[in-house]
C-alpha positions in Angstrom: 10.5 -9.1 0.9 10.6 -11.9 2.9 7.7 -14.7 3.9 6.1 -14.0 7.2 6.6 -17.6 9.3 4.2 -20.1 9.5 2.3 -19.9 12.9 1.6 -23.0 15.2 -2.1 -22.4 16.4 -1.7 -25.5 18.6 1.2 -24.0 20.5 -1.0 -20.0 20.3 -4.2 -21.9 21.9 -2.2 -23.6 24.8 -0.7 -20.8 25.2 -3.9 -18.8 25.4 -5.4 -21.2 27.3 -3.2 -21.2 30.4 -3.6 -17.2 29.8 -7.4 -17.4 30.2 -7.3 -19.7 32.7 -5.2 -17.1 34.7 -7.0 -14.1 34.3 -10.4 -12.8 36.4 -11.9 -12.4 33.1 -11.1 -15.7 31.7 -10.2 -14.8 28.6 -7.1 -14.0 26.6 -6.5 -12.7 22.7 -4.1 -12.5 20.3 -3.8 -10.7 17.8 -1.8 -13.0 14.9 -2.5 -11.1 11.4 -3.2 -7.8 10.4 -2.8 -7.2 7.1 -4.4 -3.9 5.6 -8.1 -4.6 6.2 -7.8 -8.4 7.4 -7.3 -9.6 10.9 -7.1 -12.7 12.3 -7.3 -13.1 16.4 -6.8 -16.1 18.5 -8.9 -15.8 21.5 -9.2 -18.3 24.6 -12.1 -18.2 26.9 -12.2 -20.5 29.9 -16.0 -22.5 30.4 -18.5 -19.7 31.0 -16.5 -17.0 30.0 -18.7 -14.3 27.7 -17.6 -11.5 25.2 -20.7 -9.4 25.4 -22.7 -8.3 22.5 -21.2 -6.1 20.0 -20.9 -4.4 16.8 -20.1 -6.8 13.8 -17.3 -5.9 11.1 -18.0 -5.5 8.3 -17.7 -9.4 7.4 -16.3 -11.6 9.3 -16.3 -15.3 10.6 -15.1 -17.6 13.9 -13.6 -21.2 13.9 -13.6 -22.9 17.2 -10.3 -24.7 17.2 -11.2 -26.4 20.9 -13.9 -26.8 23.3 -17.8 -25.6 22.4 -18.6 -22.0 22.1 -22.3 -20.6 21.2 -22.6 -17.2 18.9 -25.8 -15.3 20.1 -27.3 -12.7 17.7 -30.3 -10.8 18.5 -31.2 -13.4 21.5 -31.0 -16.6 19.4 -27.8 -19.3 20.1 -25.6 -21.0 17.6 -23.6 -24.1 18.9 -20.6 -24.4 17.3 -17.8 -27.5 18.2 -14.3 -27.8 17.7 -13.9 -28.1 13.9 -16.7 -25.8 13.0 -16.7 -22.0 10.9 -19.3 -20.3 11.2 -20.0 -16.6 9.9 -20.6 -13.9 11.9 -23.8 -12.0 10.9 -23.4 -7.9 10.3 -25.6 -7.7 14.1 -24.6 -7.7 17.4 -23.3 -10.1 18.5 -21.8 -12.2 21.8 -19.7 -15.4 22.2 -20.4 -17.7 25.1 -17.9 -20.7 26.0 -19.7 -24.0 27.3 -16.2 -25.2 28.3 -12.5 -24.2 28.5 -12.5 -23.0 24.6 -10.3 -21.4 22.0 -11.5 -20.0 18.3 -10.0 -18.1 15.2 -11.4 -14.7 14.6 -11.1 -13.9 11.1 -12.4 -10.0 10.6 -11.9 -7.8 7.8 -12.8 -4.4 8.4 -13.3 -1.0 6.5 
């Protein structure tokens, strides 16, 4: 069996980036891993670009790679800045971007 390659999240965020920054939504995903249970999803939003609140995974946890996102779960904000993981609570949660931003989704999932 041989090794899956290595994968250049600098090159996936720009690319992401100009993706997001193209769309009406102003966002764009990819997924990169998914491996039985565990996923792993690169997602660019441009500056006050929302996912809306939703259902949480069973665990899972986000790390901004650029720009400054907040994590809203049941109507309280958590800043979080390039360089930052955070988990993601088992409650509904959102994702807003403060500016042009791109983060690691990590889920695993039943």
């Amino acid at each position: 069996m041989s090794e899956p390659a290595p994968v250049d999240l600098n090159a996936l965020a720009d690319e992401h980036s100009a993706k997001a920054a193209a769309s009406p939504h102003g966002r764009s995903a990819h997924l990169l891993l998914h491996d039985s249970v565990l996923r792993q999803t690169v997602i660019a939003l441009r500056a006050d670009a929302a996912l809306d609140e939703h259902n949480a995974p069973v665990a899972a946890s986000l790390l901004v790679l650029r720009g400054r996102v907040s994590l809203t779960v049941a109507g309280r904000r958590r800043e979080l800045s390039a360089g930052q993981l955070h988990p993601i609570p088992q409650e509904r949660h959102g994702l807003l971007a403060h500016v042009d931003s791109v983060v690691l989704l990590t889920v695993v999932t039943n």
